[in-house]
C-alpha positions in Angstrom: -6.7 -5.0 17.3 -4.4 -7.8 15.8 -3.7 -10.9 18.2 -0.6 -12.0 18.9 0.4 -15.1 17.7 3.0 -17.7 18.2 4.4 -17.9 15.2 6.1 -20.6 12.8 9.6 -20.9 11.4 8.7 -20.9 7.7 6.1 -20.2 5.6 5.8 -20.0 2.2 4.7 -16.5 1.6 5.0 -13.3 4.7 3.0 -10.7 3.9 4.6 -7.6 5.5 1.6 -5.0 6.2 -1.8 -5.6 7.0 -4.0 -3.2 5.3 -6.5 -3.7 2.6 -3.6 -4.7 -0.2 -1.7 -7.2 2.4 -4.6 -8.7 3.6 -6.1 -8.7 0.1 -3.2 -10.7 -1.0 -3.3 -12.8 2.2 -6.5 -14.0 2.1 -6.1 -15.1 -1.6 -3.0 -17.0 -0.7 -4.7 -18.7 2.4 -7.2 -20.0 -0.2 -4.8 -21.4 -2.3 -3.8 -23.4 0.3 -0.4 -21.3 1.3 0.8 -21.2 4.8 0.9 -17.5 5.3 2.1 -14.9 7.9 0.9 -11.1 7.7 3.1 -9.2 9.8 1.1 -5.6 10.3 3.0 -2.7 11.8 -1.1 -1.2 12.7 -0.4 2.0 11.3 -3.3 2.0 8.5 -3.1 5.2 6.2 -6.6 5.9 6.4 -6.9 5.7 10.5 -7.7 9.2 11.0 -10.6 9.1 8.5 -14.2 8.4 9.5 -15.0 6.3 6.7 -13.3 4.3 3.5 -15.1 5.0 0.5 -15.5 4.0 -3.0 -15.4 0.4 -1.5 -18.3 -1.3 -3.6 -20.6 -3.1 -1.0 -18.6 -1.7 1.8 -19.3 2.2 1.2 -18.4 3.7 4.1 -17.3 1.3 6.6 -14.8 2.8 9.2 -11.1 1.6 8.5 -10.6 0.1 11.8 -13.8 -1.9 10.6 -12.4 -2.8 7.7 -9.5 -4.3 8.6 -10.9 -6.0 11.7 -13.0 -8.1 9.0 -10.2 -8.7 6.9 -8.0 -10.2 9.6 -11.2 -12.4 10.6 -11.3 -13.4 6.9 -8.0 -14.7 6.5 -7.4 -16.3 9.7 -10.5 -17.9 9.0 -8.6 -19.9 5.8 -5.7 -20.8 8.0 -3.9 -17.5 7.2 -2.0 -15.8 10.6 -1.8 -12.3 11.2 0.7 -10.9 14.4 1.0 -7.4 15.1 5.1 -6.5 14.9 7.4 -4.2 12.6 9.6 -5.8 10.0 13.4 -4.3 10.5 14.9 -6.2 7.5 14.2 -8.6 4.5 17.2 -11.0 3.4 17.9 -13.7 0.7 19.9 -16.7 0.9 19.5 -20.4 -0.8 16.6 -21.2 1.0 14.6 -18.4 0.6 13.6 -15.3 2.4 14.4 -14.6 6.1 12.1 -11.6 7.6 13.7 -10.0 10.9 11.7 -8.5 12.9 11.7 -5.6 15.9 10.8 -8.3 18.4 14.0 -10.0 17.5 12.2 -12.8 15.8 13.0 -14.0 12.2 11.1 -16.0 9.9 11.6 -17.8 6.7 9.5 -17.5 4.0 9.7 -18.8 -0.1 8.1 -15.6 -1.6 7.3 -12.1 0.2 4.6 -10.0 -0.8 5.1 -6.4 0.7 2.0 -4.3 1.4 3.5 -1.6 3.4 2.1 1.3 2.2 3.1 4.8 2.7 3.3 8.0 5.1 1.7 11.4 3.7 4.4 14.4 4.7 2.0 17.1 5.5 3.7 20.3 5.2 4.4 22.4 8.4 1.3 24.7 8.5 0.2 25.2 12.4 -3.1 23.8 12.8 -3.4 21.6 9.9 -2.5 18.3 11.1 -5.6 18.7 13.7 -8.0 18.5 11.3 -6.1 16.2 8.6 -8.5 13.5 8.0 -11.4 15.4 8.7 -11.4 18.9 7.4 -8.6 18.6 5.6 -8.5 16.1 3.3 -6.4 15.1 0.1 -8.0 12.8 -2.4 -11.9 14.4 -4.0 -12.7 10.8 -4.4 -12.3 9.5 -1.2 -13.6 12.9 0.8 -14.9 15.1 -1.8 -18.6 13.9 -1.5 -18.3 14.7 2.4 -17.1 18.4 1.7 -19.4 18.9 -1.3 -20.7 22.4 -1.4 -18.7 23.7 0.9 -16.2 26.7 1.1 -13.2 24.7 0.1 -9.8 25.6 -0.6 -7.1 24.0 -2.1 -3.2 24.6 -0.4 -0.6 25.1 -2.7 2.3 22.0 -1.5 4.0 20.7 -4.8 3.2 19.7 -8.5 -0.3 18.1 -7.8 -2.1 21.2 -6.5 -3.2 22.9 -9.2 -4.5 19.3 -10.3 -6.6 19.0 -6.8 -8.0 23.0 -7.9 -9.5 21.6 -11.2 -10.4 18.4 -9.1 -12.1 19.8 -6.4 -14.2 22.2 -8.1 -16.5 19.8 -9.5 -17.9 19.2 -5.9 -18.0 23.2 -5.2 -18.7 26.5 -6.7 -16.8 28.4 -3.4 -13.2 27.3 -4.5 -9.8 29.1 -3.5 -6.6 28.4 -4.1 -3.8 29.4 -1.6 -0.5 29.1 -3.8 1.7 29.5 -0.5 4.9 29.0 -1.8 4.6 27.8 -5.3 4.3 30.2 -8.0 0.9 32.1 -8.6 -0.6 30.9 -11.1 -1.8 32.8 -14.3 -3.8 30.2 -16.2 -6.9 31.5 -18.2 -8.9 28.3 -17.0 -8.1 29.2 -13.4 -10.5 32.5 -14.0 -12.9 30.8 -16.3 -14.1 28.0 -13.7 -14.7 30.9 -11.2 -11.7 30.1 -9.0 -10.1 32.8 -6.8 -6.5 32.9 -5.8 -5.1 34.5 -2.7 -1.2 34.5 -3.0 1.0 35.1 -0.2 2.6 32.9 2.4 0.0 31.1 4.7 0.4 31.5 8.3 -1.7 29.0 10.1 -4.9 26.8 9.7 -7.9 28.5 12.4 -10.2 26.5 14.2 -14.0 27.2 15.5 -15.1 27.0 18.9 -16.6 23.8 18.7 -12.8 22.4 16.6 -14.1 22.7 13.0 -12.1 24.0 10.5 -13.1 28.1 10.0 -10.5 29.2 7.7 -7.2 30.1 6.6 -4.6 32.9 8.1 -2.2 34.6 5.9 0.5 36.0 7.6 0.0 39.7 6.6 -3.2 39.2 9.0 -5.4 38.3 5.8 -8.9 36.0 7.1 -10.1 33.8 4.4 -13.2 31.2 5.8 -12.9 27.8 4.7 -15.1 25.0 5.7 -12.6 22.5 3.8 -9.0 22.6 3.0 -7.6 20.0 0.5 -3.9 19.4 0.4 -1.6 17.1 -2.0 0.7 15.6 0.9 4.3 14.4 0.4 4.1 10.5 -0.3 7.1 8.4 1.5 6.8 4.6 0.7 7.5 2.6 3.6 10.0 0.3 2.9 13.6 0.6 4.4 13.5 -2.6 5.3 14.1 -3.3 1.6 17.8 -2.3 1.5 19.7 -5.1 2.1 17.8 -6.7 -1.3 19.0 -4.0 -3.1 15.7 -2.5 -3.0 15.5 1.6 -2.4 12.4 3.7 -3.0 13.2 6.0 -5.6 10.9 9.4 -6.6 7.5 8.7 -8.4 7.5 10.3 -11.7 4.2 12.1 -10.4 6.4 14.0 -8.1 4.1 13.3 -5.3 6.8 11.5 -3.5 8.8 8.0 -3.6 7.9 4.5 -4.3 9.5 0.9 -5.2 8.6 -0.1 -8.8 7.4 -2.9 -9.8 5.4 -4.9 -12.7 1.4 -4.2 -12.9 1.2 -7.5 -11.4 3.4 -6.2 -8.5 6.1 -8.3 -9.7 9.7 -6.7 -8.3 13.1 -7.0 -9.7 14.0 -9.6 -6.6 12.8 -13.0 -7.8 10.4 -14.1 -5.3 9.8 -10.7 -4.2 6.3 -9.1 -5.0 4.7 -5.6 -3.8 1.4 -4.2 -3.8 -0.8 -1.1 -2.5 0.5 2.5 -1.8 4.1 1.2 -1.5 4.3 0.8 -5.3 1.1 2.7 -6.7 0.9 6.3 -4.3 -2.2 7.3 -5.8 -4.2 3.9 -5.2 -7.3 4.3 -3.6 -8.9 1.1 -0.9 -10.3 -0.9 -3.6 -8.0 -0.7 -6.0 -5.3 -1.8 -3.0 -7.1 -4.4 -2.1 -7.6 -5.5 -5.8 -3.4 -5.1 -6.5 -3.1 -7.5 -3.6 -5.4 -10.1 -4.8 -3.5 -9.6 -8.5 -0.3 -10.3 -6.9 -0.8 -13.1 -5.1 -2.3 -14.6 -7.5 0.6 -14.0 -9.4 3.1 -15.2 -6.8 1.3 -18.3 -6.4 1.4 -19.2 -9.6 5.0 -18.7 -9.6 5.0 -21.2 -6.8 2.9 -23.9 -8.3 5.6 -23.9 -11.2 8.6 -24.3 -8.4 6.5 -27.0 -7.0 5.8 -28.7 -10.6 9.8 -28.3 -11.4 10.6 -30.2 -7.9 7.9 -32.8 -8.4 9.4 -33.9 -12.1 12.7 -33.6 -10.8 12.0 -35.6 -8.0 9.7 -38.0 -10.1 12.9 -38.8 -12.2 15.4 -39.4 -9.7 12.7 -42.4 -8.0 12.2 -43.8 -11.9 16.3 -43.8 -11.9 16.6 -45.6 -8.5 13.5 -47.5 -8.6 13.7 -51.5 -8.7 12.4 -51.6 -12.2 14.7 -49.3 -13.7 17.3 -51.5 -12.3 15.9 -54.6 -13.6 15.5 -52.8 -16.7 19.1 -52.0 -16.4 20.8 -55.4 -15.6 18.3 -56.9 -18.8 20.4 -54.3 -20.8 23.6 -55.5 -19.4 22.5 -59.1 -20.1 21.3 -59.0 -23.7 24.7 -56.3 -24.0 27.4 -59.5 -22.8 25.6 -62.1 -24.7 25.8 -60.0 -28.1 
């Protein structure tokens, strides 16, 4: 659970979102010495799954877990982290100001958002129960749990037939439900051993004791499943981006929408950095947390150079006004009059 906190005016970076990219980014910012706010909706992607994987030295760990450790971490550099929803991010001369649902605002120098995504599942009855569990979307993140099972692949969008040749390197028992897409007629479809059952899909069924059993067709058609992937509809989460000019636009995958950005995370707002899901929808934990870590990094160095700029600038304007630039000054004068 976050802990509330009372927080400052200004900082020099807010992170908005607290998952494994913000609080990547966070904690390298805290170590750098940055005062730092993470401001975390607690709406984690990955809640509904039993375990993150692919997370080398972590393999496994429950989300909740996750993040719990990764708030400990930075607060334990100095960083904050409040639980609270960021409404709207503007820009004046000074900087950043963050409003938030609580009717707070903040100031901040540089923003890093880490506000991942939403997956659209599509409006199957019964699916959304087991999303997470027995449905699942990414082989790499899941597919080791479902291994050798009966699985099948729902036809949503673009990306399906690209889960089909995914997921049947962790099973032999693969069918593909095309739903409403076209039915496919690809010779490699038949050559991997892959069945297809076309028709519109009714309904997701359930076991006695809640596990997934298998797929309902609406002519009355039974097909067991013990897994059902499904390539969801990616929404970035970043409204609150609008009134910089900022608009999440569709991926090129066709998976969904996104904000663009550098591969340091670097935006087309100066001062103004992203990182995780938000900009990259096919980012898995560690390579999140990782794009976090790469853009603070990236911000901060962009901040040490503001800093370096106002430190010469300022260094100047005291050798101008300083007592022996003056004397050095009224010598000139001086030795000017006698000549």
């Amino acid at each position: 659970m976050v802990v509330m906190t009372e927080i400052r005016e200004r900082y020099d970076v807010v992170v908005v979102g607290g998952g494994p990219a913000g609080l990547g980014g966070a904690l390298t910012l805290a170590r750098a010495r940055r005062s730092v706010l993470v401001v975390d909706a607690g709406e984690p992607r990955n809640a509904p799954a039993e375990g993150a994987h692919g997370v080398l030295g972590l393999e496994g760990i429950k989300p909740t877990e996750l993040l719990r450790r990764g708030r400990a971490e930075v607060r334990g550099y100095g960083g904050e982290v409040v639980a609270g929803e960021v409404l709207d991010v503007t820009r004046d001369r000074e900087g950043f100001v963050v409003a938030n649902a609580d009717g707070t605002t903040v100031r901040a120098r540089a923003v890093l958002v880490a506000s991942g995504l939403v997956d659209g599942l599509p409006q199957v009855p019964g699916l959304r129960e087991h999303w997470g569990g027995d449905v699942v979307h990414c082989p790499y993140c899941h597919g080791w749990e479902v291994r050798e099972r009966a699985i099948g692949v729902l036809g949503t969008g673009p990306m399906s037939l690209h889960q089909v040749k995914l997921f049947r390197q962790w099973t032999d028992d693969l069918v593909y439900f095309p739903d409403r897409q076209p039915v496919p007629e690809d010779e490699w479809i038949a050559a991997r051993g892959i069945r297809v059952v076309p028709g519109e899909v009714a309904g997701v069924e359930s076991d006695a004791e809640g596990r997934l059993s298998g797929v309902r067709m609406a002519d009355g058609t039974f097909v067991p499943r013990q897994a059902l992937a499904v390539a969801t509809r990616m929404e970035t989460r970043a409204g609150f981006l609008t009134g910089l000019g900022l608009t999440p636009v569709p991926h090129p995958s066709g998976m969904g929408t996104h904000i663009p950005a550098e591969p340091t995370g670097r935006t087309t707002v100066p001062g103004l950095w992203i990182a995780g899901n938000a900009t990259d929808l096919s980012a898995q934990v560690g390579a999140s947390a990782a794009a976090g870590v790469m853009a603070a990094a990236q911000l901060n160095m962009e901040l040490v150079e503001a800093d370096t700029d106002a430190a010469v600038a300022a260094h100047r304007a005291r050798e101008v006004f300083s007592p022996a630039s003056e004397a050095r000054v009224s010598a000139a004068v001086v030795r000017g009059s006698e000549g």
